[in-house]
VEXPA-318713 format. One record per residue (C-alpha): x, y, z; residue in three letters. Coordinates in steps of 0.5 Angstrom, whole numbers, plus 500, padded with zeros to 3 digits. Layout:
// VEXPA-318713
XYZALA/...
***
This chain:
// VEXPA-318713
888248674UNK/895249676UNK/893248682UNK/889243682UNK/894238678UNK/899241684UNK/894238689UNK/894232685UNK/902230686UNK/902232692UNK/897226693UNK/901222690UNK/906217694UNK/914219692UNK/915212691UNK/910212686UNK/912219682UNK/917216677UNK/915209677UNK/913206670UNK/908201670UNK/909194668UNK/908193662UNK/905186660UNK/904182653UNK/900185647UNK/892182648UNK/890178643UNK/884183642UNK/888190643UNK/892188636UNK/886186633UNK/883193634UNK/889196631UNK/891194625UNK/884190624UNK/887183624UNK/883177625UNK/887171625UNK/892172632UNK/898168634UNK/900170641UNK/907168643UNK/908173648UNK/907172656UNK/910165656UNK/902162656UNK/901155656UNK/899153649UNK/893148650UNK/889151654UNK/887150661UNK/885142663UNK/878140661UNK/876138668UNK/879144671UNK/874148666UNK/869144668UNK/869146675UNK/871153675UNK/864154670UNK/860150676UNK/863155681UNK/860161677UNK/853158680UNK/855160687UNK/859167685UNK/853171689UNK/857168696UNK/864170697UNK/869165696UNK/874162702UNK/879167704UNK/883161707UNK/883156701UNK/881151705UNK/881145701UNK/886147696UNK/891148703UNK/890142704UNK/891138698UNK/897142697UNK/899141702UNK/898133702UNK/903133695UNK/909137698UNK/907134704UNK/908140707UNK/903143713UNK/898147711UNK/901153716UNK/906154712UNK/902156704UNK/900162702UNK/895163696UNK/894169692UNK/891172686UNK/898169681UNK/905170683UNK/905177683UNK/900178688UNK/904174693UNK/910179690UNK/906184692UNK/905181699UNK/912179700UNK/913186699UNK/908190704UNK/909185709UNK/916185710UNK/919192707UNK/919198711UNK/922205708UNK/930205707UNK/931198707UNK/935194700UNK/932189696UNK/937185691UNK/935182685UNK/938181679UNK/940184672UNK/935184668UNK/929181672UNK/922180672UNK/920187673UNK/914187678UNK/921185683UNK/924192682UNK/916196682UNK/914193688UNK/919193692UNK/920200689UNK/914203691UNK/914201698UNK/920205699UNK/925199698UNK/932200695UNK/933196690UNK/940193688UNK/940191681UNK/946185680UNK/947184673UNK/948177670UNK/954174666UNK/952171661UNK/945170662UNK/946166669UNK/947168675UNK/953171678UNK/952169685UNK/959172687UNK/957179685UNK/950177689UNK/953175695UNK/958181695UNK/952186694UNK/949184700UNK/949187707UNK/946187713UNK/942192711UNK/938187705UNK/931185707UNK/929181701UNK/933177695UNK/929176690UNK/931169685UNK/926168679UNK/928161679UNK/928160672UNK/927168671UNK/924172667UNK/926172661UNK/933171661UNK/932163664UNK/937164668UNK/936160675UNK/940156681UNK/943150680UNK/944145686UNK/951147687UNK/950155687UNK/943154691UNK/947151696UNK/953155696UNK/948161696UNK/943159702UNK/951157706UNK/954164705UNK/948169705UNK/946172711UNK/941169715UNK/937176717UNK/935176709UNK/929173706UNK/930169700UNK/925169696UNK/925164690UNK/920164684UNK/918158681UNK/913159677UNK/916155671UNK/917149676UNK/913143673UNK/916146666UNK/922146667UNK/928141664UNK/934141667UNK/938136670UNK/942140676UNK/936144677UNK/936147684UNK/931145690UNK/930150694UNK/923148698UNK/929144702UNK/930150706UNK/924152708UNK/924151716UNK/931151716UNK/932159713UNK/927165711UNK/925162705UNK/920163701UNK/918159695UNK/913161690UNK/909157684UNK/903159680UNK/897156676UNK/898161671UNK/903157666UNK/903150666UNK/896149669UNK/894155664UNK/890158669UNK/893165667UNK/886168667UNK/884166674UNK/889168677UNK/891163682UNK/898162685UNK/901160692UNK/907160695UNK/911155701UNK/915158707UNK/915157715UNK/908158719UNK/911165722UNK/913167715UNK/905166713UNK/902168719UNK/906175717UNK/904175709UNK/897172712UNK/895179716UNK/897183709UNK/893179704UNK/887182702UNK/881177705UNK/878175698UNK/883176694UNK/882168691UNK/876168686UNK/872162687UNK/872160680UNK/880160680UNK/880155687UNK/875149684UNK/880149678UNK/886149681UNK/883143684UNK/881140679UNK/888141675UNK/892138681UNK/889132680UNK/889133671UNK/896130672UNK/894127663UNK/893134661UNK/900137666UNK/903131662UNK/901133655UNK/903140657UNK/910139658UNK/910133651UNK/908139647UNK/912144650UNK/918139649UNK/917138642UNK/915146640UNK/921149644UNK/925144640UNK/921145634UNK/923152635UNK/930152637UNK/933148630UNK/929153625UNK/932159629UNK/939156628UNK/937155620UNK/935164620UNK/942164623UNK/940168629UNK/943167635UNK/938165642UNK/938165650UNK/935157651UNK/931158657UNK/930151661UNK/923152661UNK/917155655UNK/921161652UNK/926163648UNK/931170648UNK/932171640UNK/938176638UNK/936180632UNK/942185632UNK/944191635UNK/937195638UNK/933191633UNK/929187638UNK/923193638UNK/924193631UNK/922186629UNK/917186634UNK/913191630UNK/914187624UNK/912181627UNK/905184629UNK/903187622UNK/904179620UNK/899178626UNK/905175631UNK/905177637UNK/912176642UNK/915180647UNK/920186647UNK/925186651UNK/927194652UNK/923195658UNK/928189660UNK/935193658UNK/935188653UNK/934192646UNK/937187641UNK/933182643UNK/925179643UNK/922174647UNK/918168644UNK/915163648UNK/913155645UNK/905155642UNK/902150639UNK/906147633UNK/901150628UNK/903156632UNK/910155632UNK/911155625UNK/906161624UNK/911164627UNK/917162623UNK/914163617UNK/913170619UNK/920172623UNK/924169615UNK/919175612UNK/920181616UNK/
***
């Protein structure tokens, strides 16, 4: 038996040995089977609260037919249409199965053993455990008052970094580039380094000096990356893409996995690129339930990180983030905590429907 589990770590890549997997929001389902509580209300993975478009819905359950064929492995028609509204080649997009997949590809194209990636501190984990697992070192910034310290950024990088990894809002502090910072940014960073931009949160952002990254591709090693998951509330699906020069995608292209877009996923994202109502409605009720949320947890007296997209930092005392978390799911509320972040006085909740919302306060006033 020793033997045998010796064997077994040995098999295993070092890279891997102590990594801890990412952790993702509490299922819906999960909850219900542990403690036997019907009525859920999940807050916890920045979801779009109203669902996926109807016409979306409508042409991912018609692919299900033709679910005995592969589907496209090029993305053709989703290709072409995005690259009609960003006016863009198709040459330069990529699609992948969610941002994640294309992190995941970013990091096997690009990364060899040795090199320095660069991300911020805290940051959406899968920067750190991808990068990590491909033998990378990650330099970890931290941020100054829950925005970026692009001093300290630019000071940490050498000629040694590969890849600069930007959640743009990140996750989940919100943290993200204004257009004086991106600029000042791309001007002194090394042009030997990747930048990647992740912009999953784009079309729900609200901010007046939000930065524009997607200029600076064909000009510098850029990447810019969105997804379907959150505003288009194609999280299930699985469907993200991302923006770069032709030499840049021809490199990520060759790493990809040949079917790694579901049909059902490429039919919706079409039919949702073209639902701009449902995206419009989308964003109204993200609006009014993030104000919604703001005022009644200034009114508990807690103290709150305001992202400028669908999720909220709540401070509940020192090392107590956990703790109200697991309160919180006893009262069938599920939100996020952040310990995994570095952020142990702090849960994160993002906006849902406004009965949703307001299950949520009524729950926080009593643990």
């Amino acid at each position: 038996m020793l033997l045998r589990v010796v064997i077994m770590k040995q098999l295993i890549n070092r890279h891997v040995k102590n990594l801890k997997p990412y952790e993702p929001g509490k299922p819906i389902e999960e909850l219900q089977r542990e403690l036997g509580i019907k009525d859920v209300v999940k807050l916890a993975s920045n979801e779009n609260p109203i669902g996926p478009s109807p016409k979306a819905v409508k042409a991912a359950t018609a692919a299900v037919l033709e679910s005995n064929r592969y589907p496209d492995g090029a993305c053709f028609y989703l290709k072409k249409k995005l690259a009609s509204k960003f006016r863009i080649s198709p040459k330069g997009i990529i699609i992948g199965g969610g941002s994640d997949d294309l992190i995941d590809i970013i990091t096997k194209a690009f990364l060899e053993e040795n090199d320095e990636v660069m991300i911020s501190q805290p940051a959406f984990l899968e920067y750190f455990i991808l990068s990590s697992a491909r033998g990378a070192k990650v330099k970890k910034i931290a941020i100054k008052n829950f925005k970026y310290d692009i001093k300290a950024m630019l000071s940490a990088i050498t000629s040694r970094t590969k890849i600069v990894f930007i959640g743009n809002p990140d996750n989940p502090t919100g943290a993200y580039f204004t257009k004086d910072m991106l600029d000042v940014f791309m001007r002194q960073c090394p042009k030997s380094a990747l930048v990647v931009f992740d912009e999953a949160y784009r079309e729900l952002v609200d901010a007046k000096d939000y930065s524009d990254p997607f200029k600076y591709i064909g000009k510098r090693n850029v990447v810019v990356l969105r997804t379907f998951s959150k505003a288009y509330g194609l999280a299930g699906l699985r469907i993200g893409y991302g923006f770069s020069n032709e030499n840049l995608i021809s490199a990520m292209d060759k790493v990809r996995l040949p079917f790694n877009v579901s049909l059902p996923a490429q039919r919706a994202a079409l039919a949702a690129l073209d639902d701009t109502a449902h995206l419009k409605e989308t964003i109204n009720v993200i609006k009014t339930g993030k104000y919604f949320l703001v005022k009644n947890l200034k009114v508990l007296g807690l103290k709150t990180v305001i992202s400028p997209a669908n999720f909220i930092l709540v401070n509940c005392g020192k090392n107590k983030g956990a703790e109200t978390f697991r309160k919180l799911l006893k009262k069938g509320v599920i939100v996020r905590s952040m310990d995994s972040y570095g952020l142990p006085d702090y849960f994160r909740v993002n906006v849902g429907t406004m009965k949703e919302n307001r299950r949520f306060i009524e729950a926080l006033k009593t643990v």
